[in-house]
GUDO-739148 format. One line per 2 residues: their letters; for each residue x, y, z of C-alpha. Coordinates in pm, whole numbers, plus 32768, in hexadecimal, padded with zeros to 4 digits. Layout:
A) X:Y:Z; ...
% end
This chain:
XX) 80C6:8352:8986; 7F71:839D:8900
XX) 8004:84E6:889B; 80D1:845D:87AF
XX) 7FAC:83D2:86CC; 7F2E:84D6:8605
XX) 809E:8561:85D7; 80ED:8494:847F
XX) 7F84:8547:8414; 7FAA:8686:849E
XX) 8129:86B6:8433; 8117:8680:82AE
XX) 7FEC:8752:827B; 8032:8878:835F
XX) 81A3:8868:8294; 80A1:8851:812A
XX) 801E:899A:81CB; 812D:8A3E:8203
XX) 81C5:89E6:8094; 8085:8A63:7FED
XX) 8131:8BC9:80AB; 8297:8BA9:7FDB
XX) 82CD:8B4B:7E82; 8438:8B27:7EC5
XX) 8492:89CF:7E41; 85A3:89A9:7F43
XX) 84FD:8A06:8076; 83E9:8903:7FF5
XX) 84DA:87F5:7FE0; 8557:881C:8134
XX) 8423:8837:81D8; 83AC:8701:812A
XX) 84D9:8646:8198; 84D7:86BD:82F3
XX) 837F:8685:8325; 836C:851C:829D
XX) 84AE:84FB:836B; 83FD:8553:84A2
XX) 82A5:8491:845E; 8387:8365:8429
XX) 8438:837B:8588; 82F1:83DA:8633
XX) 8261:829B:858E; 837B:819B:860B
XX) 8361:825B:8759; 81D7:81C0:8762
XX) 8245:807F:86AF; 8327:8029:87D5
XX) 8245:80B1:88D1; 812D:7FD3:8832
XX) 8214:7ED1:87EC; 8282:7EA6:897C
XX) 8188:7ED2:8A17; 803C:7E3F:8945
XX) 7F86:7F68:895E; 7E99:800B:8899
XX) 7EBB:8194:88A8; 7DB6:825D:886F
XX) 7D89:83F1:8838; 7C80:847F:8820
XX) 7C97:85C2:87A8; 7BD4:872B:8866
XX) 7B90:8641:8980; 7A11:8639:88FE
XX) 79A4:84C9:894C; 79A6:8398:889C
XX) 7888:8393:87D3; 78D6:8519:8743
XX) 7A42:84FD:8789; 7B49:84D5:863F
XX) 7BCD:83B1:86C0; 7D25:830B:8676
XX) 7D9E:81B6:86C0; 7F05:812C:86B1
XX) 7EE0:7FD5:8716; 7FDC:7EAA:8679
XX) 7F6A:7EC7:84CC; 7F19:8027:84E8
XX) 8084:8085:8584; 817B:7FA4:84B6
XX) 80D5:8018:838F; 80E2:816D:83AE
XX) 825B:8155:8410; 82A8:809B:82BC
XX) 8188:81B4:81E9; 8291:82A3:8278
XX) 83C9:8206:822F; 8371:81BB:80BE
XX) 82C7:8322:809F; 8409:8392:810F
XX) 850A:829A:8030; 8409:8319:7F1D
XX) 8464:848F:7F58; 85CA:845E:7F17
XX) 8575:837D:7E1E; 84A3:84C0:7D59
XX) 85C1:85AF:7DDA; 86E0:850C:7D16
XX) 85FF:84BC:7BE7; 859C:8672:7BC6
XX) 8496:85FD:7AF5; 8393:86E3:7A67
XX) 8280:86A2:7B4D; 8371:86E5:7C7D
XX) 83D7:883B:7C1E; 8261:88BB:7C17
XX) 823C:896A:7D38; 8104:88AC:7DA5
XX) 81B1:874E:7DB8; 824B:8767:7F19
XX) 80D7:87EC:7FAB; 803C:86E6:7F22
XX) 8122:85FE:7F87; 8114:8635:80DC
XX) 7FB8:8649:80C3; 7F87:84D8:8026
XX) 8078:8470:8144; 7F7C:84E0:824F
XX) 7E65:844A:81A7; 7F17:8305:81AA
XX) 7F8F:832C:831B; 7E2B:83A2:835C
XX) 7D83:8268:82CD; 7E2E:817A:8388
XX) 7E1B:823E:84BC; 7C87:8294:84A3
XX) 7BB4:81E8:85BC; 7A67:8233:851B
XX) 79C0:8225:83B8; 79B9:8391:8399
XX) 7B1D:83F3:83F3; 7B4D:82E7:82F3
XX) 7A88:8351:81D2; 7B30:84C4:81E6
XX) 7C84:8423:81D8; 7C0D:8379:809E
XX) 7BBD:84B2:7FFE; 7D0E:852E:8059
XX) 7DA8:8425:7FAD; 7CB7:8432:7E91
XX) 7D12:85D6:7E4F; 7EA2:85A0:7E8C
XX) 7EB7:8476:7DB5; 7DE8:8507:7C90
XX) 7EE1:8615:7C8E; 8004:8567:7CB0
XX) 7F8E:8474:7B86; 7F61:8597:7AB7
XX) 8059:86D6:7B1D; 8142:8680:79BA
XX) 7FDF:86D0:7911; 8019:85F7:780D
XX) 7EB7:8552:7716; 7F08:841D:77A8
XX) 7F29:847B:7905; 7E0D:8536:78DC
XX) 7D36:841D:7865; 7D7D:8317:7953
XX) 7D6D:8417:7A5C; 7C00:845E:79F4
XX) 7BC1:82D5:7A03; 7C73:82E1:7B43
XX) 7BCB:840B:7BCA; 7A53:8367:7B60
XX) 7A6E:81F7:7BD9; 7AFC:829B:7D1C
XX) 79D8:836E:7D4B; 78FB:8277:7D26
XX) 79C7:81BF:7E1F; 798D:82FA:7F05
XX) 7841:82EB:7EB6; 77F8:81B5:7F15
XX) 78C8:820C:8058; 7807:8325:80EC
XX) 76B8:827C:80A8; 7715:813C:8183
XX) 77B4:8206:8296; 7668:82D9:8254
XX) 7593:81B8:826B; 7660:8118:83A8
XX) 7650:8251:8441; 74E4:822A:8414
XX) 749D:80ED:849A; 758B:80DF:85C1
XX) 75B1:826E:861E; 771E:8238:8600
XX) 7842:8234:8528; 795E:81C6:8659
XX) 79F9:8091:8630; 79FF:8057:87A8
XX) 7878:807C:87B2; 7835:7FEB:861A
XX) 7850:7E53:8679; 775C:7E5E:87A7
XX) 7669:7F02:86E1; 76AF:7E6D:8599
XX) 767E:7D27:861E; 751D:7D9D:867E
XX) 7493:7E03:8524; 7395:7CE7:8456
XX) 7486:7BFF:83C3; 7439:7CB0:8232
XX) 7488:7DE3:82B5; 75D1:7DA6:8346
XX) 7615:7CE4:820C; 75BD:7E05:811E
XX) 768A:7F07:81ED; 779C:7DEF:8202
XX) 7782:7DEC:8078; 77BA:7F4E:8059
XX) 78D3:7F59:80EE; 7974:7E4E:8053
XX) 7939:7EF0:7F1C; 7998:802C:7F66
XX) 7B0D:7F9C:8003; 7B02:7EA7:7EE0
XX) 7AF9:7FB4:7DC9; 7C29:807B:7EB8
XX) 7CDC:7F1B:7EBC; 7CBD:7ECB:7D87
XX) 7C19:7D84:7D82; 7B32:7CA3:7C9B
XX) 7A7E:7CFB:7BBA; 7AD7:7E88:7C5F
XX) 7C24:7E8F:7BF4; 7C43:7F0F:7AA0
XX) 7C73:807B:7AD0; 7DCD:8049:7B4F
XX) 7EB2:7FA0:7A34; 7E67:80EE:7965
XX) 7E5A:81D1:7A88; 7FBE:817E:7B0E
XX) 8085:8156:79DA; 8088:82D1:7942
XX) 80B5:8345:7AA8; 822C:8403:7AEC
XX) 8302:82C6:7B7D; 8325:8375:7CFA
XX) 819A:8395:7D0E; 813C:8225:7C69
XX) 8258:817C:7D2E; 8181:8226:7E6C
XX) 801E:81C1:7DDA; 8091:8066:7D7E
XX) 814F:8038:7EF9; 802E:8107:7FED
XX) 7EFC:8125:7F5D; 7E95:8010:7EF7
XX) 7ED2:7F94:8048; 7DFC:805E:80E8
XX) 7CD8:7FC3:806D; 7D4A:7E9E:80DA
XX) 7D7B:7F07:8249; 7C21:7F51:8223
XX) 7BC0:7E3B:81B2; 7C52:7D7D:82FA
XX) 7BCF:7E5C:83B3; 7A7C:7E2B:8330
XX) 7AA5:7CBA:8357; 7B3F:7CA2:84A0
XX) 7AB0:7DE1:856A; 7951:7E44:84ED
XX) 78D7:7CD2:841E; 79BA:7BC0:84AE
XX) 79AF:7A8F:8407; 7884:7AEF:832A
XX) 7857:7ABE:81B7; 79DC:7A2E:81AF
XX) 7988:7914:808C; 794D:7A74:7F90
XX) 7A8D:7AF5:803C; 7B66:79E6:7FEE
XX) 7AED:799E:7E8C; 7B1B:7B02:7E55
XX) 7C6A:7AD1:7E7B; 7CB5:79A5:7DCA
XX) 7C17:7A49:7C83; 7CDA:7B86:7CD4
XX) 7E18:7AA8:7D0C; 7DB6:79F9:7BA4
XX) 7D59:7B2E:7AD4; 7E8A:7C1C:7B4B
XX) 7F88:7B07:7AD5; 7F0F:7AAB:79B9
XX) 7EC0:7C3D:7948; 803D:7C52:79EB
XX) 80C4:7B42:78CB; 8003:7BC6:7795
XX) 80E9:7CF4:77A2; 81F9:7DAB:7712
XX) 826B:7EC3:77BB; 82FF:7EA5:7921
XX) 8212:7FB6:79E7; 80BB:7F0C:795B
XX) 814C:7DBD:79F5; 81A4:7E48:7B2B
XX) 8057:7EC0:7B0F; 7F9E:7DBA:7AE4
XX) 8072:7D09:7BE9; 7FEC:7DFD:7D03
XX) 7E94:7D3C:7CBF; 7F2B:7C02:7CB2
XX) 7FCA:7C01:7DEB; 7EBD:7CC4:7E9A
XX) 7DD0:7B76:7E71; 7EEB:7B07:7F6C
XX) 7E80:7BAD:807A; 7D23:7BBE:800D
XX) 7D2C:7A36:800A; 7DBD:7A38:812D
XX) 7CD8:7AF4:8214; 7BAB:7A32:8199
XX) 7C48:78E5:8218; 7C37:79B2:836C
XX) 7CC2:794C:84BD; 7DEB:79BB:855E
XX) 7EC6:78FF:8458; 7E3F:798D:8359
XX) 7E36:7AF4:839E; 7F7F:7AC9:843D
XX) 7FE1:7A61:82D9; 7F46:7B84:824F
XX) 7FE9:7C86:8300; 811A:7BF5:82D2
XX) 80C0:7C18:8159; 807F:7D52:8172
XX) 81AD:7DDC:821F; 829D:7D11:813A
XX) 81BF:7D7A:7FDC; 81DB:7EE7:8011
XX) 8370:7F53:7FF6; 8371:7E18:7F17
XX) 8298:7EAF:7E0B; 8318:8016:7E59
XX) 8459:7FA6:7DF2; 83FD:7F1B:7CBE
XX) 8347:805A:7C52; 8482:810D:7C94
XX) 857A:8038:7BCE; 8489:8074:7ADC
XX) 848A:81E4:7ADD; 8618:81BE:7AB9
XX) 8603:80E7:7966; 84F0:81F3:7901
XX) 85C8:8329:7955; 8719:8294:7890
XX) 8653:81EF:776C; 8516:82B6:775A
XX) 843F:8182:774A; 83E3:8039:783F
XX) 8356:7F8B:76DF; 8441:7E44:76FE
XX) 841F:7E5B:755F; 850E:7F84:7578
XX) 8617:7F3C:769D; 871E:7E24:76E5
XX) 8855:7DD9:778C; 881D:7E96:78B7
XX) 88D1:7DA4:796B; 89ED:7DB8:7891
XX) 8A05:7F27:78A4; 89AA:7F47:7A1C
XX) 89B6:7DF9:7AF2; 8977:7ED4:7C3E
XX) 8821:7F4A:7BAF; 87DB:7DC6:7B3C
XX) 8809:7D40:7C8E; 8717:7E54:7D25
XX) 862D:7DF1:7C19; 8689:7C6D:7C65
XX) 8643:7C60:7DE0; 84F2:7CF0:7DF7
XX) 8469:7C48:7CA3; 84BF:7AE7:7D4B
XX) 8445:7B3F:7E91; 82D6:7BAE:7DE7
XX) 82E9:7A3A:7D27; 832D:79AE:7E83
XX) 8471:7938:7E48; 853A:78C4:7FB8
XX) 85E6:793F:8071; 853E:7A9F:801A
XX) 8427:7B16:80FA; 832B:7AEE:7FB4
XX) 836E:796A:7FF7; 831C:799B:8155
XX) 81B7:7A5E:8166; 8146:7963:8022
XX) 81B3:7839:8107; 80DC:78C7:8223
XX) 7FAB:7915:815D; 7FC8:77B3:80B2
XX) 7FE4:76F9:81ED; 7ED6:77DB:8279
XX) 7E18:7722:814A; 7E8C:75AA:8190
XX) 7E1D:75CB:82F1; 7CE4:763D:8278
XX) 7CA7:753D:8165; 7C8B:764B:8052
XX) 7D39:7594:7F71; 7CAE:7657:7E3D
XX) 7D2B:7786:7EA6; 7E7B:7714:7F13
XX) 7EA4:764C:7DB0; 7E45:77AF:7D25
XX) 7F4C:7852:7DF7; 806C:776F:7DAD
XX) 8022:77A4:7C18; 7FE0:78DD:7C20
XX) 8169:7929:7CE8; 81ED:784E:7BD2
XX) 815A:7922:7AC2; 81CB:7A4D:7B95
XX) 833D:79AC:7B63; 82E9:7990:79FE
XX) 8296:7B11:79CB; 83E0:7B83:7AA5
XX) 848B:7A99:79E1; 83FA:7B37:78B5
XX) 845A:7C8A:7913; 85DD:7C20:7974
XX) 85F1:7B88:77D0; 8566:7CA6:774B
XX) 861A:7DC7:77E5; 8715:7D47:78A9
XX) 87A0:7C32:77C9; 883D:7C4D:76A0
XX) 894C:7D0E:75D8; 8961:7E63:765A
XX) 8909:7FC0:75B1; 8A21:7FFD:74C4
XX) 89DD:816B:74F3; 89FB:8146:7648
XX) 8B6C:811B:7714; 8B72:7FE8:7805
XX) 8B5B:7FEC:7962; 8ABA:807B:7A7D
XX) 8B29:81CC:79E0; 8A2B:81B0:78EA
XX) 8900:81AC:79B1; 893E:8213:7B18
XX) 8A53:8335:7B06; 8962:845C:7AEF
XX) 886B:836E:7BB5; 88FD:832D:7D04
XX) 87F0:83B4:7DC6; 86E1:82D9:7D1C
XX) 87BB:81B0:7D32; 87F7:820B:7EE0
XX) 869D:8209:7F0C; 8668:80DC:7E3F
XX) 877E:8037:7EF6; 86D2:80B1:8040
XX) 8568:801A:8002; 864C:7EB9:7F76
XX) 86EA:7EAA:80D1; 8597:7EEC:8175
XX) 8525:7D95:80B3; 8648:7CD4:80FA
XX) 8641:7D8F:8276; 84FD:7CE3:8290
XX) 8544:7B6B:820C; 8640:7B77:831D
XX) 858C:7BE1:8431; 8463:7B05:83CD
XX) 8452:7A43:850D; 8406:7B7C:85F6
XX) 832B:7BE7:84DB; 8251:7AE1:84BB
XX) 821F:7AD7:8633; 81C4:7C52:8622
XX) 80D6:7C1F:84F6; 804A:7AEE:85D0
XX) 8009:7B8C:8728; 7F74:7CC6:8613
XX) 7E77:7BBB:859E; 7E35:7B81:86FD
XX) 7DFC:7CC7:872B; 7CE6:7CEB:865C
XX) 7C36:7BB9:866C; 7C18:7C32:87F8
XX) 7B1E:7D45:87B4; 7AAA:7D68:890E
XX) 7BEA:7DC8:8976; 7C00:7EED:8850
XX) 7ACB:7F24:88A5; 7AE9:7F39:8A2B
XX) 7C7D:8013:89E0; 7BAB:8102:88E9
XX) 7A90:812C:8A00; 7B53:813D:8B1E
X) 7C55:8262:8A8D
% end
């Protein structure tokens, strides 16, 4: 099984290669379909494997040892979320497909698609700081491109701010992994907490900092967060509806895994107020707006204190919470970002001042917009409901009853904002100029709205099977509050 591993990395960018080879449109869309296609199955493949059995499978790649090796670990997280990163990379690709926007029919697109996939599969996979950093970089180079391919002034200035705060972010990267490297000799996450755990408490605290910082500005936390609300927005739909659902959490996988793996239980006061200021300051950014992508936006932050909040509470509760968060938040928000690119395509705008009676016109595309928007506010039966009741009863049980308060507010003002959203563009008399109907909209769209329709079911698919979910996310926690046994499974491969 350890074969399998590096297979979602290795398979998207030996198919970017091979692309760079052709310019044929055609050929590029097939390969990006059929590679995607395959990465997805290999995934589920380890998923179930992982799933069964509790194992953690590790590769590690030339054979060289441990401490030189590039090593890869698919343990409970790492696996579940690299099978949904390729299922939404893939509902996303037939999502850009039927849209034949501008940016898809460059040549370079499909490359650099497949090459932001690998980074993504490749930062959840990475079992040491290194292996991490470079798929980082990957993600930085495909996502810069991607933000910018239409070439437009605006793309091109928030893809400078983009490109700058995420340098810095790299830069702050390579000098703690430089730094850990220095005081431990290692960068492996099997041999990182035995040694960490050795260092003078101030330097374990500074290289803890750095770290945090470095995930935080990736996450897009407080005070780091502010590159993203104009970052995203100019972005073609297909790429931001992939930044706003993957990338963000990336950083925070890292961010667990810094808390639970390499600094457990340390400095998780900052952690959790963190993320009750990042819960407060994405909603109420998310609320001051008029146009649909900058609150969705802003509403990446916002829930992102979720989970942040969430894994500073610690314990197996918590984090359990967390991850369930995190699986839920991702086709949820992808989703969004996709309805969204429909209303952009047909009306040429997402300013709510200059669209309304969507619903009137297409009630299909209002209920794809209505399902996810009320399971990000958290509204039952959805599977938003379900991962804000953990993390709140994470915080009852812990007596963090400011941050739960916080919580509860900030999902109401989270209603308030979808609700805003549904008046202004959904509500309302129709477009004169427009004919009624589904007709309208999603005739010379049915390909965006099937993969919109896909990623809905995935939400709704998840709110149902919440139960085994939850015990998944749970025995994940577990998982990683156990470090000696990732530890000893890492070692003993």
């Amino acid at each position: 099984m350890s074969t399998l591993v590096a297979l979602p990395i290795l398979i998207p960018l030996i198919t970017a290669a091979v692309m760079l080879l052709t310019r044929n449109l055609i050929v590029q869309r097939c390969l990006s379909f059929v590679a995607l296609s395959l990465s997805l199955t290999i995934a589920v493949v380890l998923l179930v494997d992982v799933w069964g059995s509790g194992n953690i499978v590790v590769a590690r790649l030339g054979g060289w040892p441990g401490s030189f090796a590039i090593t890869l670990v698919a343990d409970r997280l790492a696996s579940v979320l690299v099978v949904v990163a390729m299922a939404v990379t893939l509902v996303v690709l037939l999502f850009a497909l039927g849209q034949q926007a501008a940016d898809e029919h460059s040549s370079y697109y499909h490359p650099v698609y497949m090459a932001l996939t690998a980074g993504i599969a490749q930062a959840f996979l990475a079992g040491d700081l290194f292996n991490l950093f470079v798929a980082f970089e990957i993600l930085l180079m495909a996502s810069y491109v991607l933000l910018t391919l239409e070439g437009t002034s605006e793309q091109i200035r928030s893809g400078t701010t983009y490109v700058v705060l995420n340098v810095i972010e790299s830069l702050v990267l390579v000098t703690a992994v430089g730094l850990i490297f220095a005081a431990t000799g290692t960068v492996n996450f099997a041999e990182l907490p035995e040694r960490l755990a050795e260092l003078p408490d101030g330097v374990r605290t500074g290289l803890h900092l750095l770290l945090l910082v470095a995930f935080g500005i990736k996450a897009a936390v407080f005070p780091l967060f502010f590159w993203l609300p104009d970052s995203y927005p100019t972005a073609p739909s297909s790429a931001s509806a992939v930044f706003a659902g993957l990338l963000t959490k990336v950083g925070v996988y890292c961010l667990i895994r810094v808390q639970t793996l390499l600094f457990p239980g340390e400095l998780s006061d900052l952690v959790m107020i963190v993320g009750i200021a990042t819960m407060a300051i994405g909603v109420i950014g998310a609320i001051s707006q008029q146009d649909m992508k900058r609150i969705l936006s802003f509403h990446i932050i916002s829930q992102i204190g979720y989970m942040v909040f969430g894994l500073g509470i610690g314990g197996a509760a918590a984090i359990a919470a967390t991850v369930f968060y995190l699986i839920h938040h991702i086709p949820v928000k992808t989703s969004l970002f996709l309805v969204e690119g429909i209303i952009e395509r047909d009306s040429g705008t997402s300013s709510l001042d200059r669209i309304s009676g969507l619903a009137r016109r297409s009630p299909m595309l209002a209920v794809l917009f209505l399902l996810p928007a009320l399971s990000l506010a958290g509204f039952p039966p959805l599977s938003g409901f379900l991962a804000k009741f953990a993390v709140v009863r994470a915080g009852f049980d812990s007596q963090q009853y400011v941050g739960v308060g916080v919580a509860l507010l900030v999902s109401m003002l989270t209603l308030v904002s979808m609700a805003k959203i549904w008046v202004g563009a959904f509500w309302g008399e129709a477009e004169p100029a427009r004919p009624s109907g589904d007709v309208g909209i999603l005739r010379h769209q049915r390909s965006m709205a099937a993969a919109t329709m896909l990623l809905v079911a995935m939400t709704v698919a998840i709110a149902t099977a919440a139960g085994p979910l939850y015990e998944f996310a749970t025995q994940a926690a577990i998982q990683m509050l156990d470090v000696a046994t990732y530890v000893s499974a890492v070692r003993g491969s």
